[in-house]
VOGU-3710 file (C-alpha; in Angstrom, 3 decimals, decimal comma):
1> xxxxxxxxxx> 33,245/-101,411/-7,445  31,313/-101,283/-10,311  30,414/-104,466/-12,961  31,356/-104,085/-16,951  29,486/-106,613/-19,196  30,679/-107,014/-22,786  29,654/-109,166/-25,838  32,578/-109,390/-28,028  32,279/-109,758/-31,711  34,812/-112,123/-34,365
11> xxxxxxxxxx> 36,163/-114,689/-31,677  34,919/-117,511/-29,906  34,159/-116,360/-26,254  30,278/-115,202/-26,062  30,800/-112,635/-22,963  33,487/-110,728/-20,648  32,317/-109,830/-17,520  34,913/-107,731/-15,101  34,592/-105,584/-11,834  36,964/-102,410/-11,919
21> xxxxxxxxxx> 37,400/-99,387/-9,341  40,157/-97,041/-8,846  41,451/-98,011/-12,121  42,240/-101,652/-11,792  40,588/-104,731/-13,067  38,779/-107,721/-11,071  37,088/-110,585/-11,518  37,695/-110,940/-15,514  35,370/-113,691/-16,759  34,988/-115,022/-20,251
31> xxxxxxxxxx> 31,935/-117,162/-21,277  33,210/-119,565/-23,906  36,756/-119,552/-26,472  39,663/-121,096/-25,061  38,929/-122,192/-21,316  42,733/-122,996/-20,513  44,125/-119,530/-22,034  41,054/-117,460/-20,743  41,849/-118,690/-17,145  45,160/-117,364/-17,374
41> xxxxxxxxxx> 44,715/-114,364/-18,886  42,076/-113,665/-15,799  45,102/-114,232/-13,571  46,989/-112,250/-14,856  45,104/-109,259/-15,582  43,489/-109,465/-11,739  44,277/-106,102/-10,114  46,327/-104,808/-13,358  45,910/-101,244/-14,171  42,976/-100,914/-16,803
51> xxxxxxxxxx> 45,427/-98,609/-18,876  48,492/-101,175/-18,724  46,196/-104,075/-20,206  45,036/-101,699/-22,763  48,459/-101,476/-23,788  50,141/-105,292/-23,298  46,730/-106,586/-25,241  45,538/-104,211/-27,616  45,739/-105,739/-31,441  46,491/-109,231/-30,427
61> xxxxxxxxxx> 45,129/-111,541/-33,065  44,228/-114,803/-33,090  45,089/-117,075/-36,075  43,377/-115,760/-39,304  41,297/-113,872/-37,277  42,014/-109,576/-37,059  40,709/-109,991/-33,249  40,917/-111,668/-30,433  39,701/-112,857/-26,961  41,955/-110,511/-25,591
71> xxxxxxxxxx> 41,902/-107,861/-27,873  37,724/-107,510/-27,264  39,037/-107,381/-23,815  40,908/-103,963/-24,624  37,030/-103,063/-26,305  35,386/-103,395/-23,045  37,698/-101,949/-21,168  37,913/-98,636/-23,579  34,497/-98,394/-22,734  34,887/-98,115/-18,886
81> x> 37,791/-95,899/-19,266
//
């Protein structure tokens, strides 16, 4: 299993941390933002297909903002895939 760290850029969470292998996520993280949302998007993603996250999350916005939590998710991930 190997470890992804990622410092997203434009929301409020400082850090996503993640395990993947095989192609599957685990252990999804997120150091600050929105503690009751974060939680539950780290159940729900936990042993998702990297690809099929790319695809639910990708371009998610939050308020004004062009990014969010979730869609830096889909940035870290891109980078393991």
């Amino acid at each position: 299993m190997e470890h992804k760290i990622y410092y997203p850029s434009g929301v409020c969470s400082r850090k996503i941390e993640f395990d993947y292998e095989n192609g599957k996520l685990y252990n999804l993280n997120f150091t600050g933002g929105c503690p009751g949302n974060l939680k539950a998007i780290s159940k729900l993603a936990e042993g998702m297909e990297l690809t099929t996250l790319v695809n639910i999350l990708a371009g998610n916005t939050c308020g004004a903002k062009t990014t969010s939590c979730a869609d830096q998710l889909v940035k870290a991930i891109k980078e393991v895939l």
